[in-house]
C-alpha positions in Angstrom: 0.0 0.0 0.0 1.6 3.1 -1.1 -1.0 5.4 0.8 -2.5 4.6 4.2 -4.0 7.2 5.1 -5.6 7.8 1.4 -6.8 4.3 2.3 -8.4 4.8 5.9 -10.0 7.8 4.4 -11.3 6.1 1.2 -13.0 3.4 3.9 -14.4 5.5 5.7 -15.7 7.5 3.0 -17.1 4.2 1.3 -18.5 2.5 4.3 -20.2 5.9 5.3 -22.0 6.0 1.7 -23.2 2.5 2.8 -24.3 3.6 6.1 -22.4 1.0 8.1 -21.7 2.0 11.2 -18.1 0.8 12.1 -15.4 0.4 9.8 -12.0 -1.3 10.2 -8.8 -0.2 9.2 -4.8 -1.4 9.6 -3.4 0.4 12.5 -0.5 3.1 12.3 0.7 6.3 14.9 -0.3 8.6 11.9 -3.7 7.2 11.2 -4.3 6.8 15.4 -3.2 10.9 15.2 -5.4 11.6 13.0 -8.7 9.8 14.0 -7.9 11.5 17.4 -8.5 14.9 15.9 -11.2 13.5 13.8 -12.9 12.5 17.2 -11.9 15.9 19.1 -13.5 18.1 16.1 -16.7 15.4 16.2 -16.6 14.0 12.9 -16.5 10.4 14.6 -18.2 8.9 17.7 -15.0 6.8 18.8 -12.0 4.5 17.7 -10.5 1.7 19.5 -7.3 -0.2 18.6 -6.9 -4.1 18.8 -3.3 -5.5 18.4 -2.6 -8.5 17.2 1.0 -9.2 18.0 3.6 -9.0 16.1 3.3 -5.3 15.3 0.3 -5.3 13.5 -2.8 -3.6 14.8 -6.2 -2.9 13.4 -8.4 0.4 14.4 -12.2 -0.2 14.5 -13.8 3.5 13.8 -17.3 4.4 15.0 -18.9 6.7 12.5 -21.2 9.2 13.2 -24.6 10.3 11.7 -26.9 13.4 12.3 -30.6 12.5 11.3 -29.5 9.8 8.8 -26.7 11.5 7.2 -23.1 11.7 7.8 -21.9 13.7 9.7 -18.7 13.5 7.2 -19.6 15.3 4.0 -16.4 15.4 2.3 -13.0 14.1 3.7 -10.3 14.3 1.1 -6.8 13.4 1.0 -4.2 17.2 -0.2 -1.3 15.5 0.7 0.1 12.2 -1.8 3.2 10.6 -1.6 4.2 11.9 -4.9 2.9 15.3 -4.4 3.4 16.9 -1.0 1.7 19.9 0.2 3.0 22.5 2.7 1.6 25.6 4.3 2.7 28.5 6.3 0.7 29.3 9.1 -0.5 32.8 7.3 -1.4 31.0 4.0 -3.0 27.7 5.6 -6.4 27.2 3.7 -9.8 27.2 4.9 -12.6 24.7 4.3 -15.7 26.4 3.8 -15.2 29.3 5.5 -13.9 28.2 8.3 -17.0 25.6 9.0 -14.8 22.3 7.7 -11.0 21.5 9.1 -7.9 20.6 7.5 -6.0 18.5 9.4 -1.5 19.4 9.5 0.7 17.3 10.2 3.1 19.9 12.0 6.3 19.7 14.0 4.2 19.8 17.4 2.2 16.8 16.0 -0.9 16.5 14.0 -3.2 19.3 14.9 -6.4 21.1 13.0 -6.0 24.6 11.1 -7.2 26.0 14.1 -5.0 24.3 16.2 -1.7 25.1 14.0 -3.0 28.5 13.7 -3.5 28.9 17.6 0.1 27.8 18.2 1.4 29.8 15.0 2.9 26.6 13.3 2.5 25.5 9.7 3.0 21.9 8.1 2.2 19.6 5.8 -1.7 19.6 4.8 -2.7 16.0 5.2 -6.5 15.7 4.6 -9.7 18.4 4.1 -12.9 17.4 6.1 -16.4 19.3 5.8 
């Protein structure tokens, strides 16, 4: 797999558009980062993490709804492994007027925009979630 978190996102995306409620995924320290913001900023219900021994782990996401629909509207990876994006903290983008999140991968970890902003960092732009 040359993209992890491209694929946790694309399964989450996929399993949301077939309303399942939970949806597995191979476990990693960048992918456990950021489903933790993804749960601070309330885009998920929960995550827990099984191991399996031998240094593989799985995540099991709990996705969330609002009245039937996901509360995930769009959740899109910037960052690829062949093209990598970076931002300054002044030029970091916004997601629909500041209702959405973009999620940096920064020095001080992997924070939102507001976050980064907050603590005047800038980063790589990992994903966009609205």
């Amino acid at each position: 797999m040359t993209d992890p978190l491209g694929d946790m996102l694309t399964r989450s995306r996929n399993a949301q558009m077939r309303r399942k409620s939970k949806v597995t995924t191979p476990g990693s320290r960048l992918r456990a980062n950021v489903l933790e913001v993804l749960k601070s900023e309330g885009y998920i219900r929960d995550y827990s993490s099984t191991d399996y021994g031998n240094g593989r782990s799985e995540f099991e996401i709990e996705l969330k709804y609002f009245d039937g629909e996901p509360v995930i509207r769009t959740i899109e990876r910037v960052s690829t492994p062949g093209r990598r994006v970076y931002s300054a903290v002044d030029s970091m983008p916004r997601v629909a007027n500041g209702l959405g999140i973009v999620i940096v991968s920064t020095p001080r970890g992997v924070m939102a925009d507001h976050s980064a902003r907050e603590q005047n960092v800038g980063g790589e732009v990992l994903c966009r979630v609205f």
